[in-house]
C-alpha positions in Angstrom: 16.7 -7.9 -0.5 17.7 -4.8 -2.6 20.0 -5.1 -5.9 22.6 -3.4 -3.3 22.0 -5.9 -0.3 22.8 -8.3 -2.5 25.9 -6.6 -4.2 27.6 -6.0 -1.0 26.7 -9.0 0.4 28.2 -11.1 -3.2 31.8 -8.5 -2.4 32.0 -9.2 1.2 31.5 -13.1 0.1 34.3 -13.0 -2.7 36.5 -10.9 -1.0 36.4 -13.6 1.8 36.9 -16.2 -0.5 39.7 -14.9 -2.5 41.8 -14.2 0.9 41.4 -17.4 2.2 41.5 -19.6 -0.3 42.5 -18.5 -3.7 41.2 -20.8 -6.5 39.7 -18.3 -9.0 42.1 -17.6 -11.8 42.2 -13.6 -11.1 41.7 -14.1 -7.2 45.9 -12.8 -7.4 44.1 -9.7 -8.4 41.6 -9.5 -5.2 44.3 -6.6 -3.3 43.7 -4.4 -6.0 40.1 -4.2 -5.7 37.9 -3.5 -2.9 34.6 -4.1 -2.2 32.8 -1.1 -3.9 34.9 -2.6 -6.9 33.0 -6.0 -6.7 29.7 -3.9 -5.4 29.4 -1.8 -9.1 30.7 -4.9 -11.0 27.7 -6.8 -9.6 25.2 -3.5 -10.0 25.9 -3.5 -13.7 25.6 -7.1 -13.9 22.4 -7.2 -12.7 21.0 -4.7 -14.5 22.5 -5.9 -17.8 21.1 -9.1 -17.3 17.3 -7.5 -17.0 18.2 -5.1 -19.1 18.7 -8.2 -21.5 15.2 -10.0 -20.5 12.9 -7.4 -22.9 12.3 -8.2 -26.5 11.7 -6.8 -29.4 8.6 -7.6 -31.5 10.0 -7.0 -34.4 12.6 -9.8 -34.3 10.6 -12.0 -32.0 6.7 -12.4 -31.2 6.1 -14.2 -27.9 4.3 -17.2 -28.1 0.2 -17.5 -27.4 -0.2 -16.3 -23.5 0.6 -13.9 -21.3 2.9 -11.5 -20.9 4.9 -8.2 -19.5 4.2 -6.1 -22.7 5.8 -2.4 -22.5 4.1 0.0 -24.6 5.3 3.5 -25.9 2.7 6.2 -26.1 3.8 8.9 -28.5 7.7 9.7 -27.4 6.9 11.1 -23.7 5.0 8.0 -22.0 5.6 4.4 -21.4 3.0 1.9 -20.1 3.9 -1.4 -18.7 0.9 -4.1 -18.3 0.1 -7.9 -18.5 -1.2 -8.9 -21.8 -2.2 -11.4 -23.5 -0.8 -12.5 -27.3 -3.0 -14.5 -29.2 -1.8 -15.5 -32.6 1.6 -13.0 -32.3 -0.8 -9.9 -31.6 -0.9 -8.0 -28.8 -4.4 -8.0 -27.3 -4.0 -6.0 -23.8 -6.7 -3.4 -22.8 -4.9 -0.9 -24.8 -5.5 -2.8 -28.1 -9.1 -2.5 -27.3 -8.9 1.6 -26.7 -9.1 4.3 -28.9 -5.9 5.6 -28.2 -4.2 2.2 -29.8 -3.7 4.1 -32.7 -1.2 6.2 -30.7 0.3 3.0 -28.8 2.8 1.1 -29.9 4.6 -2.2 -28.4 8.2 -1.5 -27.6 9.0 -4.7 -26.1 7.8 -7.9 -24.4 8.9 -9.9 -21.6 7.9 -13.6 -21.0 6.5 -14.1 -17.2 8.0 -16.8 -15.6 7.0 -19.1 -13.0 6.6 -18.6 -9.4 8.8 -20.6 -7.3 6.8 -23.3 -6.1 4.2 -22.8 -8.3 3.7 -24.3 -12.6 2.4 -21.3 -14.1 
């Protein structure tokens, strides 16, 4: 299901909710907003909260293992790949090129688990 499936079907939900049973504190409100109200709340929700999920390597390294590493190439190119970090250094494929030199790590992101799965 697409960010959008998910927004519309979240509005369609709420609006529901708020007409037949208001309990939410600003569910008064609901007439005044329509579903493509709740649609782009929930849009920049979304991508707020991933937007959130990267971090910087300058105020935090990730701890020993894998993980999504975003790396900048000069000001025109960015690379995404899973990489390990052993002892708070980056040690992806890139690290191990010539071109590191030109590479730099603009962010991390830990993996998490699969559902159903440990690791």
């Amino acid at each position: 299901m697409t960010n959008e499936e998910k927004a519309k079907a979240y509005a369609e939900k709420e609006l529901v909710r708020a007409i037949s049973r208001p309990a939410h504190p600003l569910d008064h409100l609901a007439p005044y907003f329509d579903s493509k109200d709740i649609q782009q709340a929930y849009l920049a929700g979304a991508a707020e909260a991933l937007a959130s999920q990267w971090k910087d390597p300058k105020v935090e390294l990730p701890e020993d293992g894998s993980h999504l590493t975003l790396l900048e190439h000069g000001n025109d190119r960015l690379i995404v790949e899973v990489a390990p970090w052993i002892d708070g250094k980056y040690q992806g494929g890139y690290a191990m090129s010539v071109y590191f030199k030109q590479i730099s790590v603009k962010a991390w992101l830990p993996i998490p688990p699969l559902k159903g799965g440990n690791t």
